[in-house]
C-alpha positions as CSV (number, residue, x, y, z in Angstrom):
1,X,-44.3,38.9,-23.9
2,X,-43.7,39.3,-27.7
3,X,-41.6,37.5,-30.6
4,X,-40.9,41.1,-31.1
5,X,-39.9,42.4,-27.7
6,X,-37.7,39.9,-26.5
7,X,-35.5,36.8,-28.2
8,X,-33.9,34.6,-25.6
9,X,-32.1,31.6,-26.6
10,X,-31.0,28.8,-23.9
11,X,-29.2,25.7,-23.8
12,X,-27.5,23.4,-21.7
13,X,-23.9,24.3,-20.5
14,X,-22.6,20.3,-18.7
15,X,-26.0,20.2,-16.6
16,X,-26.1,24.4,-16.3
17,X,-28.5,26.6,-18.3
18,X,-27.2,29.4,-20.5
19,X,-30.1,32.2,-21.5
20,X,-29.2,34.6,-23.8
21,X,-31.0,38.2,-24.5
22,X,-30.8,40.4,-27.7
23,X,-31.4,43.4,-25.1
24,X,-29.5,43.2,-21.8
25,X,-32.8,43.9,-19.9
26,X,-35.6,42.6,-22.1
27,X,-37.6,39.9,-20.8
28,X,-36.4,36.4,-21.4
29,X,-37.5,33.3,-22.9
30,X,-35.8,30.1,-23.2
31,X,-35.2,28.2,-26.8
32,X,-34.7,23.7,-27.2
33,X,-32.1,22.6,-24.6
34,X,-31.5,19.8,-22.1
35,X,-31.7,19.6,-18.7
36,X,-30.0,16.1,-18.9
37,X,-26.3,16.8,-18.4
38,X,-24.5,16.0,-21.7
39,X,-21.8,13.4,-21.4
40,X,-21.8,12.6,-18.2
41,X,-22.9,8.9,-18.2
42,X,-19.6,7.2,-20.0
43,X,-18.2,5.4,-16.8
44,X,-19.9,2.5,-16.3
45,X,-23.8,3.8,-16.8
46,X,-25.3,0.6,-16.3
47,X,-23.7,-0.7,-13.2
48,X,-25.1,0.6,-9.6
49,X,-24.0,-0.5,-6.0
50,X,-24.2,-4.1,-4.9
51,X,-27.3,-5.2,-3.0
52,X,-27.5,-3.1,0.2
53,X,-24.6,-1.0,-0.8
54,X,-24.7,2.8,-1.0
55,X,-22.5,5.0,-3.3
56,X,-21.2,8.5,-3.9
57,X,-20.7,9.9,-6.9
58,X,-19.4,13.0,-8.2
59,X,-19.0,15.1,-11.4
60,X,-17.0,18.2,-11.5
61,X,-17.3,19.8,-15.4
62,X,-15.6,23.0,-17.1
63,X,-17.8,23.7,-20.3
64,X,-16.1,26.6,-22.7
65,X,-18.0,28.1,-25.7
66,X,-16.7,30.7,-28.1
67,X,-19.7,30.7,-30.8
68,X,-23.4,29.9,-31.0
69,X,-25.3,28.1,-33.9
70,X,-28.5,29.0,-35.3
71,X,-30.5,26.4,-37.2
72,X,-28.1,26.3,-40.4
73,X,-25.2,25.7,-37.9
74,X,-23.6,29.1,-38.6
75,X,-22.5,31.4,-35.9
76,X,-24.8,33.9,-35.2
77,X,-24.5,36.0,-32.4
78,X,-21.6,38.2,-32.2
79,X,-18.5,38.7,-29.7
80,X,-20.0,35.9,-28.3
81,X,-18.4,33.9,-25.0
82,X,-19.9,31.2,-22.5
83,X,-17.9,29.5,-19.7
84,X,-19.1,27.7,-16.9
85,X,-18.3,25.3,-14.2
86,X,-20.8,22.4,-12.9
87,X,-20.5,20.7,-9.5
88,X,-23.2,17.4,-8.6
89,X,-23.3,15.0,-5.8
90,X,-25.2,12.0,-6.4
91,X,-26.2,8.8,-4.0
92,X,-27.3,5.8,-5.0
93,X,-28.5,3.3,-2.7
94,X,-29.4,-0.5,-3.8
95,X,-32.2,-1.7,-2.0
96,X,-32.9,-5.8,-2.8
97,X,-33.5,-8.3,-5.8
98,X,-37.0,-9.4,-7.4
99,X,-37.3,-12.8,-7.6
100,X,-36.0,-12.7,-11.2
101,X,-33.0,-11.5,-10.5
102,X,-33.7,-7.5,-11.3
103,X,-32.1,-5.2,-8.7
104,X,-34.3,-2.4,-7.2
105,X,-32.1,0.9,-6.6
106,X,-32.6,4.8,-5.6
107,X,-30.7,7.9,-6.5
108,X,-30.7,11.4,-5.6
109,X,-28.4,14.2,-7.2
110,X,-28.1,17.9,-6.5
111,X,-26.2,20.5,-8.4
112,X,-25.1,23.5,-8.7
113,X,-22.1,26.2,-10.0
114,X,-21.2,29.2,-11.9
115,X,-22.0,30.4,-15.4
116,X,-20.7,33.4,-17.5
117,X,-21.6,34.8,-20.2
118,X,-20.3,37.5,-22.7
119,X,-21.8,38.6,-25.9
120,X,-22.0,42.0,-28.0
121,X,-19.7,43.9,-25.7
122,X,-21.9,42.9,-22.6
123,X,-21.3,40.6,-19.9
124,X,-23.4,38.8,-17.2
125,X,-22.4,36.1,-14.5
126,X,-24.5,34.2,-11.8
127,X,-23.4,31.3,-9.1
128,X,-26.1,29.1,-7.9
129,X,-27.9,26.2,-7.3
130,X,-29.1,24.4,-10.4
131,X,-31.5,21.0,-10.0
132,X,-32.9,18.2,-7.7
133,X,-32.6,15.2,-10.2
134,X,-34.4,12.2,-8.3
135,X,-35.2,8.9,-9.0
136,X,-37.4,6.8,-7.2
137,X,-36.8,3.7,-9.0
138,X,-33.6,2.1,-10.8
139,X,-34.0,-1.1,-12.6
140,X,-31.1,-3.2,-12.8
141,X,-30.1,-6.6,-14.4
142,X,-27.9,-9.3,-16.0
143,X,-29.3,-11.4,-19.2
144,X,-25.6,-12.3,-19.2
145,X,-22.8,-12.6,-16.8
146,X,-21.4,-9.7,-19.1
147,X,-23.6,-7.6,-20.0
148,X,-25.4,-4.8,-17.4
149,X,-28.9,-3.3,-18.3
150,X,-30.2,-0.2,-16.8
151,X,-33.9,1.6,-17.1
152,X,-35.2,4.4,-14.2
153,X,-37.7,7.1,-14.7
154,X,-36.2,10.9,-12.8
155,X,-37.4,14.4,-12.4
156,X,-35.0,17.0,-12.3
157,X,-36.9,19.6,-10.3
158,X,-35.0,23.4,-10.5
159,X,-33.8,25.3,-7.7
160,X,-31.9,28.2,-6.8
161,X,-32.9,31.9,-7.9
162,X,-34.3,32.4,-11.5
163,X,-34.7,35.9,-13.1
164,X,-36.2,36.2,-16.4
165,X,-34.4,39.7,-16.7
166,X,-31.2,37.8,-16.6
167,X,-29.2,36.9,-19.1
168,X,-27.3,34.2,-17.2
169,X,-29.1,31.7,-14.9
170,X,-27.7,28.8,-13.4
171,X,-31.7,27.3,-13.1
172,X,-33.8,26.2,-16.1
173,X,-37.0,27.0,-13.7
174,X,-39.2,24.6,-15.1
175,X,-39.7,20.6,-14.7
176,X,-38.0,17.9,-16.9
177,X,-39.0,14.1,-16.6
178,X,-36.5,11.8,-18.4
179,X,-36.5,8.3,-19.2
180,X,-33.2,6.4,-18.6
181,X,-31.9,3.5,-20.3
182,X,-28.4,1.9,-19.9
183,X,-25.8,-0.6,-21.1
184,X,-22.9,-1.7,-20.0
185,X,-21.3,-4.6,-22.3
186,X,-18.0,-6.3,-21.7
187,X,-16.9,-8.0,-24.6
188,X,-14.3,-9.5,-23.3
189,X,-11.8,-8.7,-20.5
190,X,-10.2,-5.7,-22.6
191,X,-13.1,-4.4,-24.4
192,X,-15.9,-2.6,-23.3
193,X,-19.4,-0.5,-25.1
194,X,-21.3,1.6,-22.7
195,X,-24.7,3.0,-24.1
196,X,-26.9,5.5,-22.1
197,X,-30.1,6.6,-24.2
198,X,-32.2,9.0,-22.5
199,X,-35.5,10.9,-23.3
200,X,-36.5,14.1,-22.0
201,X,-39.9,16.1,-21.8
202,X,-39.8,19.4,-20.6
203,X,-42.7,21.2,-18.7
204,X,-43.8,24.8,-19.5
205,X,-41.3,28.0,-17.9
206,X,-44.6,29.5,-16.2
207,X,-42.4,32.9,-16.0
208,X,-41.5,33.4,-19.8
209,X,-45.0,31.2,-20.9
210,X,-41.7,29.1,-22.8
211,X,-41.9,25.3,-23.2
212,X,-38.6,24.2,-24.7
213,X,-39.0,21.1,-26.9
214,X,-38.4,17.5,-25.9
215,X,-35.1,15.7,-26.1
216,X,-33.3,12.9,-27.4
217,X,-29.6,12.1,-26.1
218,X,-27.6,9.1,-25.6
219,X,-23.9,9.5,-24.1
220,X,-21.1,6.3,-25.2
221,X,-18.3,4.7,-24.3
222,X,-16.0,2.5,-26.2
223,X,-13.4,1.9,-24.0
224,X,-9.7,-0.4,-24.0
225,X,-8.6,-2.0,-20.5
226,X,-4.6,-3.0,-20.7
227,X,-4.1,-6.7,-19.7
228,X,-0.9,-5.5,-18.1
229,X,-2.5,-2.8,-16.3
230,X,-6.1,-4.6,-15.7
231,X,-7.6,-1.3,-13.4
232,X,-6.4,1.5,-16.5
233,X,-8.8,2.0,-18.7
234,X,-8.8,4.4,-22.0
235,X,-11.7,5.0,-24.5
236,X,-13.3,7.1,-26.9
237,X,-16.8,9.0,-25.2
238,X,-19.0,11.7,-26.7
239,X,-22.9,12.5,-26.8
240,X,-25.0,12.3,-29.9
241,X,-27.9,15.1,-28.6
242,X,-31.5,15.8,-31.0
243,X,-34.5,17.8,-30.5
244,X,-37.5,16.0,-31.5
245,X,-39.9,18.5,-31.0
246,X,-40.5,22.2,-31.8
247,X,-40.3,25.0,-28.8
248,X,-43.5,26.8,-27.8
249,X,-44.0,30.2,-27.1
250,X,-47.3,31.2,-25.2
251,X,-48.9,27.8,-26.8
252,X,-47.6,28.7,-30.3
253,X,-44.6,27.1,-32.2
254,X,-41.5,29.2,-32.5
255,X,-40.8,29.4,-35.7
256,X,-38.3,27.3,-37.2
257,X,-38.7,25.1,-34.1
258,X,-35.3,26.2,-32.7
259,X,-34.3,22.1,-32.1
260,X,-30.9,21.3,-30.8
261,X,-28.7,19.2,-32.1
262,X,-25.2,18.3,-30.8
263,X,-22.6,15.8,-31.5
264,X,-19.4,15.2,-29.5
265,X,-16.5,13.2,-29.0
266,X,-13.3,12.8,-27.0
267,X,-10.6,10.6,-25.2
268,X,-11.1,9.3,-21.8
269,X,-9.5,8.0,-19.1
270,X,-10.8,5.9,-16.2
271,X,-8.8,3.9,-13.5
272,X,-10.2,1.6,-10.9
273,X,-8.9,1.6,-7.1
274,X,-11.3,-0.9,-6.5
275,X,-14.1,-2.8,-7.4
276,X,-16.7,0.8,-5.8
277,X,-13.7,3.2,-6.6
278,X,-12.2,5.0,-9.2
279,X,-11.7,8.2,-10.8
280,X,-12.1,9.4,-14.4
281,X,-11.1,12.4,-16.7
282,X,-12.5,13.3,-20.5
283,X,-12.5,16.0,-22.7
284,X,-15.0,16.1,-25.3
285,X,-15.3,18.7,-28.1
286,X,-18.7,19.4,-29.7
287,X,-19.6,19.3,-33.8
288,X,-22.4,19.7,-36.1
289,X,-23.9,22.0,-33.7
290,X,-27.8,23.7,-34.5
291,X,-29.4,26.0,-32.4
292,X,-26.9,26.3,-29.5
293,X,-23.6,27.0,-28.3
294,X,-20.6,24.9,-29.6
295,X,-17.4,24.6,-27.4
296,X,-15.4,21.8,-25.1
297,X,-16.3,20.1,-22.2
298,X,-13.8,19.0,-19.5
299,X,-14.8,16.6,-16.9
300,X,-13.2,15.0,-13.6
301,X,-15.7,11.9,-11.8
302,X,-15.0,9.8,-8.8
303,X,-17.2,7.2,-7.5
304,X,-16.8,5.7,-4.0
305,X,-18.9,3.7,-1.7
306,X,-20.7,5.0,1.8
């Protein structure tokens, strides 16, 4: 496949892939994306279940996009339209303790939804399975009493049906190892900062010969819990989202190195029915956007234990 024949870019929809084809049928390659869901650790990232304990998690998100960016951050492909709608179950079980003091935990999440897509007066739609995301190995502590470190090393590993003919797939079809860290800080009983930096690296598309480029992201959280109402909690939550390497096509840079970059931000709300239960809602709308699609994200989480 050619630069000249075929121009598909791709980029992360809320933990879905979007591909995108200057012909409706031409064969497609994918451009600098994420597989690592965008937003979605701003409740509590740091904090897994109690030794022993198992939990259930799970993250419902609507994303909406009415324009994509090219590397100037200027809309460039006309009439264009993406919505799509993310559902993931994740379990995490807590195993035991190190003898200082680090908790050893496990996690497994699997995904899957619907995306659409409409551009130039054409439209395409699949439903499917997205990614396997596991992680062998949590790492959990407390240096302090109030503050919650988090590390683990995860695979999301695609499934579902991928055509490279389509211009909407729900799979990236290709390996992405990440490296998690996490914080959770209370700084006292009302306020609370919640960092997740993560760092992707994205294997080779062996059907378009495409390697998108690795990743940088980190979600937050800086968040306000009412002393009259000690379980409600409201904060401000986004994603700050760069590219730190170029795209290859068939071993070659693509030219301009079509990096992402994405910042977002948004109010959210989070109430605890327990010390394992609680729900949470956020909207977060996306700026300075490069080399992707630039919309809203809407997202409803609960968290419960097994």
């Amino acid at each position: 496949m050619s630069n000249s024949n075929s121009r598909c870019l791709v980029k992360q929809l809320g933990g879905f892939v979007l591909c995108l084809t200057t012909a409706w049928q031409s064969l497609a390659s994918e451009g600098g994306g994420s597989s690592w869901p965008l937003g979605v650790s701003t409740v509590l990232p740091a904090i897994l279940p109690p030794l022993g304990g198992t939990q259930l998690y799970n993250y419902t998100v609507w994303y909406s996009a009415d324009s994509y960016r090219n590397n100037r951050g200027d809309s460039s492909i006309p009439k264009f339209k993406a919505n799509s709608y993310m559902e993931a179950t994740r379990v995490v079980h807590t195993w035991g303790r190190t003898e200082s003091g680090v908790n050893l935990s496990s996690g497994v999440i699997v995904s899957g939804g619907h995306v659409d897509v409409k551009m130039l007066g054409q439209r395409d739609q699949k439903t499917g399975l997205n990614s396997l995301f596991v992680t062998p190995l949590y790492l959990t502590w407390q240096p302090a009493p109030n503050v919650n470190l988090l590390t683990g090393f995860s695979a999301f590993i695609p499934i579902g049906d991928y055509n490279r003919k389509d211009s909407a797939n729900t799979t990236r079809n290709y390996l992405t190892y990440t490296q998690e860290f996490a914080l959770t800080w209370f700084i006292n009983p009302s306020w609370e900062i919640s960092l997740d930096p993560t760092v992707s690296f994205n294997a080779r598309n062996h059907d378009t010969d495409y390697r998108s480029g690795n990743l940088f992201n980190v979600d937050y959280n800086f968040s306000y819990r009412f002393s009259s109402m000690p379980d409600l909690q409201l904060g401000v939550v986004g994603y700050y989202t760069q590219q730190f390497s170029d795209d290859e096509l068939e071993g070659h840079d693509v030219a301009g190195g079509n990096r992402l970059r994405k910042f977002a931000i948004g109010p959210q709300l989070f109430y605890k029915f327990g010390e394992a239960t609680g729900i949470a809602f956020k909207w977060m709308h996306e700026t300075s956007v490069k080399n992707g699609p630039k919309g809203d994200a809407l997202w409803f989480q609960f968290a419960l234990p097994l």
